[in-house]
C-alpha positions in Angstrom: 123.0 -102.4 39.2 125.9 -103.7 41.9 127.4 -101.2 44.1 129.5 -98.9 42.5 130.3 -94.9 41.8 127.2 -92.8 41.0 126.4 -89.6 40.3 122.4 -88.6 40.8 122.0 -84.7 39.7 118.6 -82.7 38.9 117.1 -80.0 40.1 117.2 -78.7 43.7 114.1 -80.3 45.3 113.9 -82.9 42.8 115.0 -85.8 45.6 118.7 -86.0 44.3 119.9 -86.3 48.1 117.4 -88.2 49.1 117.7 -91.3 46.4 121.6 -90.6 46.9 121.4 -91.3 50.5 118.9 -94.2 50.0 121.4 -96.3 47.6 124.3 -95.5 49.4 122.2 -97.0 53.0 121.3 -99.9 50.3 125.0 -100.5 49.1 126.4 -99.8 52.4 129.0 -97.2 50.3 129.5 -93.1 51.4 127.5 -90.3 50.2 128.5 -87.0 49.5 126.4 -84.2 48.4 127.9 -81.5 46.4 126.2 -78.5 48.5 129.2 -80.4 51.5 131.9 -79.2 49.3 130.3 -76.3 47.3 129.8 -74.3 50.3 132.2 -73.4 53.2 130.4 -73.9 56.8 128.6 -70.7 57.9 125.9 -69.3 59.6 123.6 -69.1 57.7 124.5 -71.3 55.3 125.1 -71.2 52.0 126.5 -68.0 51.9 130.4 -68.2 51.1 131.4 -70.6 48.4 134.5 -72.6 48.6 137.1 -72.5 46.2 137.2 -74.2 43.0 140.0 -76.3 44.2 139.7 -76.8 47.8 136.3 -78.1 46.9 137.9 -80.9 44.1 140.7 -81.5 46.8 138.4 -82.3 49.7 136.3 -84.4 47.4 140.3 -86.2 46.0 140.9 -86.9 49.8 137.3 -87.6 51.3 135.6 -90.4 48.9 136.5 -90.5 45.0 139.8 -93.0 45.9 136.9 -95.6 47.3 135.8 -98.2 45.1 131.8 -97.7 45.1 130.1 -94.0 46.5 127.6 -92.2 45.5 127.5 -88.1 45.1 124.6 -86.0 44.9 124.0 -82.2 43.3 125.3 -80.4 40.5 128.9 -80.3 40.0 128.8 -78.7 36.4 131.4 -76.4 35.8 133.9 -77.1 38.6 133.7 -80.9 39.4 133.5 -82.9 36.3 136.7 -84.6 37.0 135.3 -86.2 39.7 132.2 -87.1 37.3 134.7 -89.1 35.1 135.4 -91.6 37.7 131.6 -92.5 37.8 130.4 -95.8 36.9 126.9 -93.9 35.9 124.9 -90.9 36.0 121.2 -90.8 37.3 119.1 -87.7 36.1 116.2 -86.9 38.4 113.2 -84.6 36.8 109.5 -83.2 38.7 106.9 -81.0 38.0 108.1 -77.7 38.9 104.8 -77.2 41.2 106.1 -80.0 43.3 109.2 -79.4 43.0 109.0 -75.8 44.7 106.2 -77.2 47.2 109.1 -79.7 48.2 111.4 -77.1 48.4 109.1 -75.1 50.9 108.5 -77.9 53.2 112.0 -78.4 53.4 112.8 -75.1 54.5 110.2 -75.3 57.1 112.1 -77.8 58.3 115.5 -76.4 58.3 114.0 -72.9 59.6 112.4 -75.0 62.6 111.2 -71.9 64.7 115.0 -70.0 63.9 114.9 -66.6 62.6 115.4 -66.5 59.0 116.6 -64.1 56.2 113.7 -63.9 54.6 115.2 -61.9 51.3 117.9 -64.8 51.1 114.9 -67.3 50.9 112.8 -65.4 47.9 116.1 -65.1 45.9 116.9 -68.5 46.2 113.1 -69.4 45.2 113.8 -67.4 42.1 117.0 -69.2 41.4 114.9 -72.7 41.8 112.2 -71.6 39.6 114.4 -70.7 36.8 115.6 -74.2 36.1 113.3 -74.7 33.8 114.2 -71.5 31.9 116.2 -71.9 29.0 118.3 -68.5 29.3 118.7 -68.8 32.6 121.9 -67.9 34.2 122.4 -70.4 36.7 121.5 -74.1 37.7 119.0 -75.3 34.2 117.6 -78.2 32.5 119.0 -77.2 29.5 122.5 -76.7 31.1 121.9 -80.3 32.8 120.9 -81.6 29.9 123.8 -80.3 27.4 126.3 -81.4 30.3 124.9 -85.1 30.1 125.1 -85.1 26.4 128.8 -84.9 27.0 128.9 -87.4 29.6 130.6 -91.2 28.5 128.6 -92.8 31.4 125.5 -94.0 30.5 122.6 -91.9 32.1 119.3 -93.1 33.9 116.5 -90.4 33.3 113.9 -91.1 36.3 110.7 -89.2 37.2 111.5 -88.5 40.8 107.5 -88.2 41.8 107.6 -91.8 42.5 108.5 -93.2 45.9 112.2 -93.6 47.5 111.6 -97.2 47.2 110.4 -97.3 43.5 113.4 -95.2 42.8 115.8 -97.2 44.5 114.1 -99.9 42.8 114.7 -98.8 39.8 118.4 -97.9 39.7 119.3 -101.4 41.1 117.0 -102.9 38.0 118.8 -100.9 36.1 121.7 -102.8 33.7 123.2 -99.9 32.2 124.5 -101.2 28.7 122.1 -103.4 28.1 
């Protein structure tokens, strides 16, 4: 696939940010991750959500005007306009054991010796672990997956336990339409 706009969603700790940053390095195009515009800067973060249209605004005035980007995370429900200017969709899926063990590592990271809220951390471990709950409230599969049956683009479905390079790999392989 050439350079162009693409939308890589999937679970949070699937690797969506990290394959999204990884093409857009490749393609030499900006990234933008969802969480940038979902959320409104504080400490800690992820605590006060941005409104609906701010968020589309920002995203109107940052990147969607430029010819090739590529956006990561879940913009169900608020951001599907921006979704329409996509060129293609890329659906990332994991085990959910590796998912979460992802998910901890990363917050190791982002903790790095800080204190940390440690009832703000166990609620959003519950939230992760219910993507794969049908009647789940927030962030599922089957939300994801209703939401791509909608979608005009076509979609690339891709096991995200292989490497960055493999995945990478495989969207530039890809020839959608064909």
């Amino acid at each position: 696939m050439h350079r162009c706009r693409v939308h890589v969603l999937g679970a949070s700790g699937s690797g969506t940010t990290t394959l999204a940053r990884a093409l857009a390095d490749r393609w030499s195009v900006p990234h933008a991750d969802a969480d940038d515009y979902f959320w409104l800067p504080a400490d800690p973060p992820f605590t006060e959500k941005r409104p609906e249209a701010e968020r589309r605004r920002l995203m109107h005035e940052v990147f969607v005007p430029r010819e090739a980007w590529v956006l990561s995370g879940s913009v169900v429900g608020w951001g599907e306009e921006v979704v329409d200017r996509c060129d293609a969709v890329v659906f990332l899926t994991l085990d959910p054991e590796e998912r979460l063990r992802r998910l901890e590592e990363r917050e190791v990271r982002r903790r790095d010796g800080r204190v940390h809220d440690e009832a703000a951390w166990e609620a959003f471990l519950a939230w992760a672990r219910g993507y794969g709950d049908p009647s789940f409230e927030g962030r599922s599969r089957a939300t994801h997956e209703a939401w791509l049956a909608r979608r005009r683009q076509p979609v690339l479905r891709l096991d995200s336990s292989s490497s960055r390079e493999d995945l990478v790999a495989a969207v530039l392989e890809w020839q959608p339409g064909r």
